[in-house]
C-alpha positions as CSV (number, residue, x, y, z in Angstrom):
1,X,-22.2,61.4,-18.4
2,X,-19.3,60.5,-20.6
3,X,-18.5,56.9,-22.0
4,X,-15.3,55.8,-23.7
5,X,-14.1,52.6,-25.2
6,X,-10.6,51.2,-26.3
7,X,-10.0,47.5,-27.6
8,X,-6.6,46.2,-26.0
9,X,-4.6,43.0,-26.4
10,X,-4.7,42.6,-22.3
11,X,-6.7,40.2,-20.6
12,X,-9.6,41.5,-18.4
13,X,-7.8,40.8,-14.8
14,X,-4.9,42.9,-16.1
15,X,-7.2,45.7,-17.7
16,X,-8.9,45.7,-14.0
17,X,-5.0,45.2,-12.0
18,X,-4.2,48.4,-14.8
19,X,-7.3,50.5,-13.5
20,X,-6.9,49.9,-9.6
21,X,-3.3,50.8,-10.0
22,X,-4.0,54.1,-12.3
23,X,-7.0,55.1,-10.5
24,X,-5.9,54.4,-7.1
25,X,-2.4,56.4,-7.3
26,X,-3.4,59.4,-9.6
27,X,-6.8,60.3,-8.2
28,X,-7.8,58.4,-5.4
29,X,-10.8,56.3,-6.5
30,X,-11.4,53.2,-4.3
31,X,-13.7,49.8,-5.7
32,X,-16.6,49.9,-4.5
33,X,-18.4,47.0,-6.8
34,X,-16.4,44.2,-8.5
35,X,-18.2,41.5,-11.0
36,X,-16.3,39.3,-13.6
37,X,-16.6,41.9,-16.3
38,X,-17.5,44.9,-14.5
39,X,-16.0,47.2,-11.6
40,X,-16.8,50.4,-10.1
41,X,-14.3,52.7,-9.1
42,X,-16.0,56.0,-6.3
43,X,-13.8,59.1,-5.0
44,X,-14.0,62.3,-4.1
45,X,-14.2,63.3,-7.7
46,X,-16.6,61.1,-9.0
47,X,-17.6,57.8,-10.1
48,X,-16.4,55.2,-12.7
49,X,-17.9,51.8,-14.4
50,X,-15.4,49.7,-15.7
51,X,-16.7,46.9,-18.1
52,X,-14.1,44.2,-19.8
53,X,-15.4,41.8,-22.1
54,X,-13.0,39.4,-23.9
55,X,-13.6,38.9,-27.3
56,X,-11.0,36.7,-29.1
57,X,-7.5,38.0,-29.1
58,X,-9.1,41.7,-27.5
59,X,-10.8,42.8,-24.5
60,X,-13.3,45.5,-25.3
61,X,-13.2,47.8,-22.4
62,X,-16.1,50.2,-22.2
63,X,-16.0,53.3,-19.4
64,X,-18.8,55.1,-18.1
65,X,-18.0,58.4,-16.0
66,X,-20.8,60.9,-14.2
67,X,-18.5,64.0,-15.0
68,X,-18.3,66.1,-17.7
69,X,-15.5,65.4,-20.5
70,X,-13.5,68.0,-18.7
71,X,-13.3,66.8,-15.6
72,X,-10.1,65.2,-13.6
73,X,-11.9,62.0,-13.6
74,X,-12.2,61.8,-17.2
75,X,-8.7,62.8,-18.0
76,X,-7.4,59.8,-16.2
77,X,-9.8,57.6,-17.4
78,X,-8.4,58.8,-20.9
79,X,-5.5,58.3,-19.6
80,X,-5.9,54.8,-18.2
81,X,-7.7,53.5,-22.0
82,X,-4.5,55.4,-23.5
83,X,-2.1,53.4,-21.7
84,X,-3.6,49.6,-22.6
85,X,-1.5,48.2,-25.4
86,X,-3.8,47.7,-28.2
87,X,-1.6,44.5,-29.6
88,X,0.8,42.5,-28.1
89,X,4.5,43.5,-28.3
90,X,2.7,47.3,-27.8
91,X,4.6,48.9,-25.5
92,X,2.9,48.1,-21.5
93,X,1.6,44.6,-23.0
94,X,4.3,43.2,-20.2
């Protein structure tokens, strides 16, 4: 029900490596889907698609939630998007 999209200087396996870390340890959301540019994420609160396309120097990464704005889910999947450095040298760009 809610979508969000950040670009970010990370390349898509790290964007992906980033969400299974983020998702995994703040609200327990396992992958349950994995394609080259896409991922889903399932848990007790909900449901996230992950989609990374690169597109010169950026990766656009679109996210696609079933909860409301307000939800848990959604506030680390802001989170997450929040915390990809949008160029390198940006802090987390590793």
């Amino acid at each position: 029900m809610s979508d969000y999209e950040r670009m970010t200087a990370l390349p898509i396996d790290e964007v992906f490596a980033r969400a299974e870390q983020v998702f995994g340890a703040r609200i327990e959301l396992a992958r349950t889907h994995a394609a080259p540019h896409e991922a889903t994420y399932t848990g007790r609160e909900g449901t996230v698609v992950l989609e990374a396309h690169r597109h010169g120097p950026y990766t656009s990464v679109v996210a696609r939630t079933d909860q409301l704005r307000t939800s848990r889910l959604d506030n680390v999947v802001r989170h997450l998007l929040n915390a990809l450095p949008y160029q390198p040298g940006d802090p987390g760009a590793g």
